[in-house]
N, CA, C and O atoms as a Tripos MOL2 file, in Angstrom:
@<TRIPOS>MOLECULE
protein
  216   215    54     0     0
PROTEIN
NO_CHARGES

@<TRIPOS>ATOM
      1 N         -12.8280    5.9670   -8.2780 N.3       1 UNK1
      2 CA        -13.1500    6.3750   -6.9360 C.3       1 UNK1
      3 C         -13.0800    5.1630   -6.0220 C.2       1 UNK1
      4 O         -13.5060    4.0720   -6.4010 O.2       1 UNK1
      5 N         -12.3990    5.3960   -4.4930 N.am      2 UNK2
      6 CA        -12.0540    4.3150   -4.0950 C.3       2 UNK2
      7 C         -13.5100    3.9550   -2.7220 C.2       2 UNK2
      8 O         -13.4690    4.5640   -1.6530 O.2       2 UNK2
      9 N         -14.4710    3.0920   -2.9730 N.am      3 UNK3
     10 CA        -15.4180    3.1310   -1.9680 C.3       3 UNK3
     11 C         -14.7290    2.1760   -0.8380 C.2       3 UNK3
     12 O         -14.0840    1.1470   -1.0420 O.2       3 UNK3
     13 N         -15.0580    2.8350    0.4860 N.am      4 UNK4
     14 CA        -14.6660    2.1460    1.5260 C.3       4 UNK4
     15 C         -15.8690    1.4290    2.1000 C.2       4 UNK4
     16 O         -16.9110    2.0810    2.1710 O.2       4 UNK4
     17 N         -15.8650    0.2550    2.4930 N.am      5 UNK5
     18 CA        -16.5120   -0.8880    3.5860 C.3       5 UNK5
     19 C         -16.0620   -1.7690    4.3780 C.2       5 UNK5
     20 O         -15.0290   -2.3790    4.1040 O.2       5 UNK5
     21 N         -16.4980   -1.9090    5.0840 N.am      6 UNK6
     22 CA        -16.1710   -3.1170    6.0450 C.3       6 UNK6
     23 C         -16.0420   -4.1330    5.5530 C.2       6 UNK6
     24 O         -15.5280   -4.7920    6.4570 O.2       6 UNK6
     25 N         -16.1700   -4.9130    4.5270 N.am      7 UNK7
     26 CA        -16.0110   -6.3580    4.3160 C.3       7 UNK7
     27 C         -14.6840   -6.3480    3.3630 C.2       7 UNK7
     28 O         -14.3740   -7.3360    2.6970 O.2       7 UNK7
     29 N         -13.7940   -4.9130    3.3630 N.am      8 UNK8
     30 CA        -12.5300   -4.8200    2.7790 C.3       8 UNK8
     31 C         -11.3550   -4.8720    3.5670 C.2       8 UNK8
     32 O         -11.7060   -4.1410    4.4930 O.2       8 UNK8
     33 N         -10.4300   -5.1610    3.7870 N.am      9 UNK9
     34 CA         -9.3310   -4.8860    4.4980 C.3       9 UNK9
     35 C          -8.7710   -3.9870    3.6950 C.2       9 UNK9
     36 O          -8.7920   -3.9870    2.4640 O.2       9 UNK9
     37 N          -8.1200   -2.9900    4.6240 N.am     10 UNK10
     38 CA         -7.4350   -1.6740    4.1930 C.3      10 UNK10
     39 C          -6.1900   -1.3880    5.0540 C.2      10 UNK10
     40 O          -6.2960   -1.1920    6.2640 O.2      10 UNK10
     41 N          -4.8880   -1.3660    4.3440 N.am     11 UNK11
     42 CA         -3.6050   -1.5020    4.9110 C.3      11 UNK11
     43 C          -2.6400   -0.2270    4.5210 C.2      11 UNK11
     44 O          -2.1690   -0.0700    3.3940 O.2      11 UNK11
     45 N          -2.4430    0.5790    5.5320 N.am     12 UNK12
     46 CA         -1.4360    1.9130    5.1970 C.3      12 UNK12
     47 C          -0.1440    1.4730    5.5650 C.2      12 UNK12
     48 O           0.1460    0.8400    6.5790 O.2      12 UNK12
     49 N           0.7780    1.9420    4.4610 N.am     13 UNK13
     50 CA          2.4070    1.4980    4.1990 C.3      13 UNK13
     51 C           2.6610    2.2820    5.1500 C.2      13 UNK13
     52 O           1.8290    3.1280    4.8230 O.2      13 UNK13
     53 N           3.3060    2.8690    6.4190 N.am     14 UNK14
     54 CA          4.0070    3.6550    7.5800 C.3      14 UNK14
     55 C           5.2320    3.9610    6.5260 C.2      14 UNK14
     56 O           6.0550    3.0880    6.2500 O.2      14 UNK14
     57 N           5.2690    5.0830    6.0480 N.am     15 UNK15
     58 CA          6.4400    5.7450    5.6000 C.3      15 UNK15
     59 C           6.2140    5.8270    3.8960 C.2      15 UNK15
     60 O           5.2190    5.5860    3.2110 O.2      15 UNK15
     61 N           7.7960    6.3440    3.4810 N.am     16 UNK16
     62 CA          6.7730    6.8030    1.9930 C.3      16 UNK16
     63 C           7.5550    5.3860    1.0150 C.2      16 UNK16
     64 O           8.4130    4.5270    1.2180 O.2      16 UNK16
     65 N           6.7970    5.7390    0.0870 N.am     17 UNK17
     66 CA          7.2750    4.8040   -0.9790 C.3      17 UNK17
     67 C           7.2860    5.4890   -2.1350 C.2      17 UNK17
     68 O           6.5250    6.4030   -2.4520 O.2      17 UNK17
     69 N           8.0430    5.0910   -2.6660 N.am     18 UNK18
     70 CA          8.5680    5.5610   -3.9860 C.3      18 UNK18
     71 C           7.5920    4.6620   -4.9750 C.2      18 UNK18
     72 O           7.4400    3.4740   -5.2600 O.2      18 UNK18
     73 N           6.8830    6.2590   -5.4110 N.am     19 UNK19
     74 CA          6.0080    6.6660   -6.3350 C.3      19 UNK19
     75 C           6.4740    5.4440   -7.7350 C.2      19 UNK19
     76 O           5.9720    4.4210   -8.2020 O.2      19 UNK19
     77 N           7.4760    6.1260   -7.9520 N.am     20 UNK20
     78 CA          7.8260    5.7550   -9.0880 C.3      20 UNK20
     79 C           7.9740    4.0040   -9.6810 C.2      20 UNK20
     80 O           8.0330    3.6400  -10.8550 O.2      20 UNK20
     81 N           8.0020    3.2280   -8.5620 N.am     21 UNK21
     82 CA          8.1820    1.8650   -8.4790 C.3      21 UNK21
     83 C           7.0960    1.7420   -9.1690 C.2      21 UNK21
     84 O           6.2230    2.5970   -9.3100 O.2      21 UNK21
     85 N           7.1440    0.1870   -9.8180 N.am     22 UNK22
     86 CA          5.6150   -0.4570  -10.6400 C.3      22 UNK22
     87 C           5.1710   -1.3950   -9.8000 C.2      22 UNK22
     88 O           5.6330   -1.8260   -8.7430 O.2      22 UNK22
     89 N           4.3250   -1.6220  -10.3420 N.am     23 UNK23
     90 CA          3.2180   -2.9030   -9.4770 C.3      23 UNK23
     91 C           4.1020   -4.0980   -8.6830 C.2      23 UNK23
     92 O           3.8190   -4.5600   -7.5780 O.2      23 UNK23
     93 N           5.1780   -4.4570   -9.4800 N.am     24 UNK24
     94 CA          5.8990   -5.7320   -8.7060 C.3      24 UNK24
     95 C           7.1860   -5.1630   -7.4380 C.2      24 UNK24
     96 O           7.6030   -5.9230   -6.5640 O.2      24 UNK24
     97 N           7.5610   -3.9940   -7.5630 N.am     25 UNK25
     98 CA          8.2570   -3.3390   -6.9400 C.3      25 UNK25
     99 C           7.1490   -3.1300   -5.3710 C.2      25 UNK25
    100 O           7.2260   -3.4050   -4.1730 O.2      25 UNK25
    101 N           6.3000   -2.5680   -6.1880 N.am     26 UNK26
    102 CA          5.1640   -2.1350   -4.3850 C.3      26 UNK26
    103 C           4.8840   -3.5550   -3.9620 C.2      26 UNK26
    104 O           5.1210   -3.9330   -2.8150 O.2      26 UNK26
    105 N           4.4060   -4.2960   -4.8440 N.am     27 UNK27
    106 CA          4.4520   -5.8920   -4.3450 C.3      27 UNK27
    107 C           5.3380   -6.5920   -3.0790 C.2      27 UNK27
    108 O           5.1650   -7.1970   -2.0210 O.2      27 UNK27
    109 N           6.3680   -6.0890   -3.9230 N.am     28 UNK28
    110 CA          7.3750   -6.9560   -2.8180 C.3      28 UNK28
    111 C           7.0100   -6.1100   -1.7470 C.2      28 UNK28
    112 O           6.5260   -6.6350   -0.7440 O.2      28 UNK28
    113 N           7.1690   -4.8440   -1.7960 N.am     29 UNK29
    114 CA          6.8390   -4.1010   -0.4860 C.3      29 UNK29
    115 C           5.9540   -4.7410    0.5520 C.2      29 UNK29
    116 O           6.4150   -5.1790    1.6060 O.2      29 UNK29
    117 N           4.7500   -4.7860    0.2570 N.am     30 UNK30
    118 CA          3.7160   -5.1000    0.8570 C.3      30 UNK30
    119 C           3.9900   -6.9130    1.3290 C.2      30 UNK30
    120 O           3.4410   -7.3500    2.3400 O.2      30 UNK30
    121 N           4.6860   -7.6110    0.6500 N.am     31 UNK31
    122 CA          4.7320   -8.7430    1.3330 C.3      31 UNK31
    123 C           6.6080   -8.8380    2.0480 C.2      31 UNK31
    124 O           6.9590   -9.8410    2.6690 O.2      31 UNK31
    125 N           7.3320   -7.9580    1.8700 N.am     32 UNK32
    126 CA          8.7830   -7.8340    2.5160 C.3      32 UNK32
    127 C           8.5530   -7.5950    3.7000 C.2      32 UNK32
    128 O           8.6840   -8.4270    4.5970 O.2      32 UNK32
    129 N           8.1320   -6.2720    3.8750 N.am     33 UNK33
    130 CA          8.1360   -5.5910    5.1750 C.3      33 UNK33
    131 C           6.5790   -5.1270    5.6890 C.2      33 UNK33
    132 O           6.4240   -4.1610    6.4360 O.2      33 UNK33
    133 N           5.8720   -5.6430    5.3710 N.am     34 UNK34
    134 CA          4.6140   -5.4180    5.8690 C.3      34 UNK34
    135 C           3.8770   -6.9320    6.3060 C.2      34 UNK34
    136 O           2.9500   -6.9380    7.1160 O.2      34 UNK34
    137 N           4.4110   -8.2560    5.6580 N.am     35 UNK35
    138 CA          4.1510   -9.1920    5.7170 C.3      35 UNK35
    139 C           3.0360   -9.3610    5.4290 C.2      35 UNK35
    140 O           2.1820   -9.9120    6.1230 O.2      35 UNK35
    141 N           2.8950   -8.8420    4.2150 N.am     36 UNK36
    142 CA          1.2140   -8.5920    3.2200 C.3      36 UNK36
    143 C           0.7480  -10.0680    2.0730 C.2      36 UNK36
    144 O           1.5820  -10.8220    1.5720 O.2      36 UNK36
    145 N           0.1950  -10.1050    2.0030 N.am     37 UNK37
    146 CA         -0.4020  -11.2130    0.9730 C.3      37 UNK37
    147 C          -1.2870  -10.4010   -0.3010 C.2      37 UNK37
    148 O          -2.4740  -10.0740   -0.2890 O.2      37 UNK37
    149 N          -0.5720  -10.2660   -1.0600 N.am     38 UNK38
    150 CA         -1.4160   -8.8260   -2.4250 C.3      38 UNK38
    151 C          -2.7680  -10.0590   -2.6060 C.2      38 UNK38
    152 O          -3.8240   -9.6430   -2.1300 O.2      38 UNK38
    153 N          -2.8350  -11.2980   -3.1410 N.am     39 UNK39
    154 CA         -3.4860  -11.7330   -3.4770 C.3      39 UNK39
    155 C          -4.8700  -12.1600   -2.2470 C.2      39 UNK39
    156 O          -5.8400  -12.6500   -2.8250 O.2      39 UNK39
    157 N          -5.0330  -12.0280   -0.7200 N.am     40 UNK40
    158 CA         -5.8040  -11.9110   -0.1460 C.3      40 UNK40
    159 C          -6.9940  -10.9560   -0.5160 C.2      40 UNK40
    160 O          -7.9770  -11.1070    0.2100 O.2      40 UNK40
    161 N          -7.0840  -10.2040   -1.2920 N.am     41 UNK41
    162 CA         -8.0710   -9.1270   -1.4050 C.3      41 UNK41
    163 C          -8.1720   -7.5180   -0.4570 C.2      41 UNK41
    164 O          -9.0860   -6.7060   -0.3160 O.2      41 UNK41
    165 N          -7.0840   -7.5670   -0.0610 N.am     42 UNK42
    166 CA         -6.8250   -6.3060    0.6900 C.3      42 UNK42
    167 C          -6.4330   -4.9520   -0.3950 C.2      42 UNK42
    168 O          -5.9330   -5.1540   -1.5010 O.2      42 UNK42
    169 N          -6.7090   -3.7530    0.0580 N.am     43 UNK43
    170 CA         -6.0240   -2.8390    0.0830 C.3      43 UNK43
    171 C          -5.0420   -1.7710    0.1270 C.2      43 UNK43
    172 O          -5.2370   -0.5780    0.3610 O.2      43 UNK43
    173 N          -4.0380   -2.3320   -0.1150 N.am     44 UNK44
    174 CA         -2.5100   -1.7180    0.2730 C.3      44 UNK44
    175 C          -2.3770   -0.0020   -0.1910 C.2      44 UNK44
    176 O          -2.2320    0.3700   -1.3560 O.2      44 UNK44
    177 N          -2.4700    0.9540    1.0680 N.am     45 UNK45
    178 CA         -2.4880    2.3170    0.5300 C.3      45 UNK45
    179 C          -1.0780    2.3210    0.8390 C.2      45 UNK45
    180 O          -0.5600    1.6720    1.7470 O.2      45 UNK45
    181 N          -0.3990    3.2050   -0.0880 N.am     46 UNK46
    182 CA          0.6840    3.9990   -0.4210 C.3      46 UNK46
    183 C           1.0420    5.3980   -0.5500 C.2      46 UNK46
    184 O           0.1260    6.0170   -1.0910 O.2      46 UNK46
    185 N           2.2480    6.2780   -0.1900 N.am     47 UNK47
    186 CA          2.1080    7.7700   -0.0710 C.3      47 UNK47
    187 C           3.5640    8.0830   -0.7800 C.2      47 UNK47
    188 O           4.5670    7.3750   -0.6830 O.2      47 UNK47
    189 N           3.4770    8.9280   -1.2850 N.am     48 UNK48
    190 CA          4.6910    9.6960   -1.4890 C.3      48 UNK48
    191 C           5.7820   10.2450   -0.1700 C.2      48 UNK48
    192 O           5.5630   10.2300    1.0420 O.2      48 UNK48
    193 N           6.6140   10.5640   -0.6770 N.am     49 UNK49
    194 CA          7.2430   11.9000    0.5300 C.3      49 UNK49
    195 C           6.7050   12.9000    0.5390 C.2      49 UNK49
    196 O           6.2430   13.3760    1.5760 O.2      49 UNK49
    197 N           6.6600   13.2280   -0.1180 N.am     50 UNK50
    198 CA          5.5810   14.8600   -0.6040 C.3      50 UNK50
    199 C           4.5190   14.9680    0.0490 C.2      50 UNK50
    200 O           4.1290   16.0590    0.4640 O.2      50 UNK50
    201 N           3.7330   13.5970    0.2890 N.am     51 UNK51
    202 CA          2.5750   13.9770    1.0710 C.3      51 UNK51
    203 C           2.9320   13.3280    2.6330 C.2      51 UNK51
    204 O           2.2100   13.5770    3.5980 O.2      51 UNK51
    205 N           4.1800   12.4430    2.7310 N.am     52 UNK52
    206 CA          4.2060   11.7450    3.8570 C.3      52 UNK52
    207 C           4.9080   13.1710    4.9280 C.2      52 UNK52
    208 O           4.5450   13.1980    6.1040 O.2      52 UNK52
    209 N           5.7530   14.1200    4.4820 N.am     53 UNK53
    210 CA          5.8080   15.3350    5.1610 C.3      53 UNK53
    211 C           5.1230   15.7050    5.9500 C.2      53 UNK53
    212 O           5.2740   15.7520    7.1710 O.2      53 UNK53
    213 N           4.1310   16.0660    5.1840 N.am     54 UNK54
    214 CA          2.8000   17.0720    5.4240 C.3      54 UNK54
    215 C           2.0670   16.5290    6.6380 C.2      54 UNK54
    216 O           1.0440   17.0830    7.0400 O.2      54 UNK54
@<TRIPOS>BOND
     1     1     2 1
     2     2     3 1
     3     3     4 2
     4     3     5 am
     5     5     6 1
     6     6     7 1
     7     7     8 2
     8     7     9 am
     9     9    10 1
    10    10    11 1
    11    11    12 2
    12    11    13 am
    13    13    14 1
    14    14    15 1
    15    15    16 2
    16    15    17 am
    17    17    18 1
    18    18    19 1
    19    19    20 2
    20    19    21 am
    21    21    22 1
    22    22    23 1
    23    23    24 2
    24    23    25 am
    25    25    26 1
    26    26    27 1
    27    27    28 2
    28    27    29 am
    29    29    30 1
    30    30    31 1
    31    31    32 2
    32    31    33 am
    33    33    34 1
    34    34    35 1
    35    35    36 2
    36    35    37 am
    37    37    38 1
    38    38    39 1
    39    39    40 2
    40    39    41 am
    41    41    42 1
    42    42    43 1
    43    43    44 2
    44    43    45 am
    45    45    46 1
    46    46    47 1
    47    47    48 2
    48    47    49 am
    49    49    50 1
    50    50    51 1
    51    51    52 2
    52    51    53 am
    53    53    54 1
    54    54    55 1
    55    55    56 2
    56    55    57 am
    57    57    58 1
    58    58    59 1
    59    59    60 2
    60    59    61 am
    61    61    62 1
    62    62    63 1
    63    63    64 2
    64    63    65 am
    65    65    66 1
    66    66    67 1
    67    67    68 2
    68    67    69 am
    69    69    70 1
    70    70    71 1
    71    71    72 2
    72    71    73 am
    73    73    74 1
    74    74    75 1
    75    75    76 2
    76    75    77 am
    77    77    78 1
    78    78    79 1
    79    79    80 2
    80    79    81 am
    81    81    82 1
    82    82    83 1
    83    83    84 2
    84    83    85 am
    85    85    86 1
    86    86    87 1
    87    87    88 2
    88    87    89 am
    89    89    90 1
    90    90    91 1
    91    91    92 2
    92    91    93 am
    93    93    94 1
    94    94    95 1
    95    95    96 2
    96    95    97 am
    97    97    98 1
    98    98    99 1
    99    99   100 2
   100    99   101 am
   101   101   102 1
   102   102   103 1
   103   103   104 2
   104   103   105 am
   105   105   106 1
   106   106   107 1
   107   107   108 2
   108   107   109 am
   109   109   110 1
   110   110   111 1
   111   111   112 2
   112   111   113 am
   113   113   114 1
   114   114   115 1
   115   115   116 2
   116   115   117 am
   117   117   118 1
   118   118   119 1
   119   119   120 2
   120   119   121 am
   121   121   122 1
   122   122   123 1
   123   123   124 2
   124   123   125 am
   125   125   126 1
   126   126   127 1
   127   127   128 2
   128   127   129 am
   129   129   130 1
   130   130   131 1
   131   131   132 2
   132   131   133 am
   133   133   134 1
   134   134   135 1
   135   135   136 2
   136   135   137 am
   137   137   138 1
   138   138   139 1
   139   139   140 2
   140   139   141 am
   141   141   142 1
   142   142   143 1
   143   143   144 2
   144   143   145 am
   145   145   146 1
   146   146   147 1
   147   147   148 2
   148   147   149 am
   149   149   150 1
   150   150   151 1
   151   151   152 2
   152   151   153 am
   153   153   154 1
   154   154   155 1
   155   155   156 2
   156   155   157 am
   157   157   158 1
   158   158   159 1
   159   159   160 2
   160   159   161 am
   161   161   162 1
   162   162   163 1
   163   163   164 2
   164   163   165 am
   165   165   166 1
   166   166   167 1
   167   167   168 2
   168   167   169 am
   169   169   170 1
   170   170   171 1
   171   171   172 2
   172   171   173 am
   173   173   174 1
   174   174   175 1
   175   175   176 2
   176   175   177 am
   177   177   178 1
   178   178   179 1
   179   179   180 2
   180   179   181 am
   181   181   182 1
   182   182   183 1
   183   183   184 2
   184   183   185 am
   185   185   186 1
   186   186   187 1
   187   187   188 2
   188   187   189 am
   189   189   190 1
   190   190   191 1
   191   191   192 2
   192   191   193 am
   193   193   194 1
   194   194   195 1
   195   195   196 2
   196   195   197 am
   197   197   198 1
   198   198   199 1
   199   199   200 2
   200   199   201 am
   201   201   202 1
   202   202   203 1
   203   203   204 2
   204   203   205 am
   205   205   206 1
   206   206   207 1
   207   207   208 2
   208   207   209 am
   209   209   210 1
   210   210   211 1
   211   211   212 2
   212   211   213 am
   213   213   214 1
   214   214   215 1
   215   215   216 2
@<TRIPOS>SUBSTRUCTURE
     1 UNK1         2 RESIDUE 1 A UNK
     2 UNK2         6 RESIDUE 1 A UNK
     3 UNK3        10 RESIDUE 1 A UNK
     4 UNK4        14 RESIDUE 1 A UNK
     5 UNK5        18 RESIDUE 1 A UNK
     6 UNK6        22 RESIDUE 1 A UNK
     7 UNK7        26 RESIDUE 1 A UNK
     8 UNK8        30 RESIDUE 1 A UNK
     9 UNK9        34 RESIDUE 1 A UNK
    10 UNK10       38 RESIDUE 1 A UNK
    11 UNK11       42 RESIDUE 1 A UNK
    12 UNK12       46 RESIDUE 1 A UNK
    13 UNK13       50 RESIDUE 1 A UNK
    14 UNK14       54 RESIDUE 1 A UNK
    15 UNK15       58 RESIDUE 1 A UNK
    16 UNK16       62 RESIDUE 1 A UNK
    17 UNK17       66 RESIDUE 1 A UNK
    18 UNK18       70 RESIDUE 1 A UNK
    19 UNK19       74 RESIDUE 1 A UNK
    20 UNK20       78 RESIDUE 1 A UNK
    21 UNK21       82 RESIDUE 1 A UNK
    22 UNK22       86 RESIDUE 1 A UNK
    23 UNK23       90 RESIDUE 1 A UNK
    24 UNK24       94 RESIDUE 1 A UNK
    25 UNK25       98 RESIDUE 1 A UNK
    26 UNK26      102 RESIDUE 1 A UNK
    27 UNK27      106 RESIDUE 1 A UNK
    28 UNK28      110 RESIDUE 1 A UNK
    29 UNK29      114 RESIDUE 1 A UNK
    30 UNK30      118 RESIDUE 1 A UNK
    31 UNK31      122 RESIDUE 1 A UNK
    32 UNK32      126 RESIDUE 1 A UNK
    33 UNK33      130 RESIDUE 1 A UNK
    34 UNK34      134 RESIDUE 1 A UNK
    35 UNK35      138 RESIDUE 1 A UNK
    36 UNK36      142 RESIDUE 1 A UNK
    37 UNK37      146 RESIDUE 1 A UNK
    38 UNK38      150 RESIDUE 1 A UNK
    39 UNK39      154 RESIDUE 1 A UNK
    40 UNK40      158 RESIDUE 1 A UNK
    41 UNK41      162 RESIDUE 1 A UNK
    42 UNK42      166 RESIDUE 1 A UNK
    43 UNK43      170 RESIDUE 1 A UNK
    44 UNK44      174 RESIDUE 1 A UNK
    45 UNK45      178 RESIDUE 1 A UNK
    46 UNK46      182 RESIDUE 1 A UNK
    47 UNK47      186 RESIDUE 1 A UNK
    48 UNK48      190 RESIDUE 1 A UNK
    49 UNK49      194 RESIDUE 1 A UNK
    50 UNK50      198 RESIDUE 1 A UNK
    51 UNK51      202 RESIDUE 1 A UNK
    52 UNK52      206 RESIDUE 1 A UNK
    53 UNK53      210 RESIDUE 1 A UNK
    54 UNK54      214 RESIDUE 1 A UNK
């Protein structure tokens, strides 16, 4: 269960990502085109198409 607080940073990917990628694949994501740092302690949420539709 994911608890939310303020002393977390929490970052939504704008568009979908492929599910299927592994940890180093979303990685690059988050520091390619989001200009993310995984190792800061943030949050990086991710969506399917399936739900990015909807």
């Amino acid at each position: 269960m994911l608890h939310l607080n303020s002393a977390t940073a929490y970052y939504w990917c704008n568009g979908a990502a492929d599910m299927r990628k592994g940890f180093h694949a979303l990685c690059g994501i988050v520091q390619q085109h989001m200009q993310g740092n995984i190792l800061q302690g943030g949050v990086y949420i991710f969506v399917n198409c399936k739900r990015w539709a909807n």
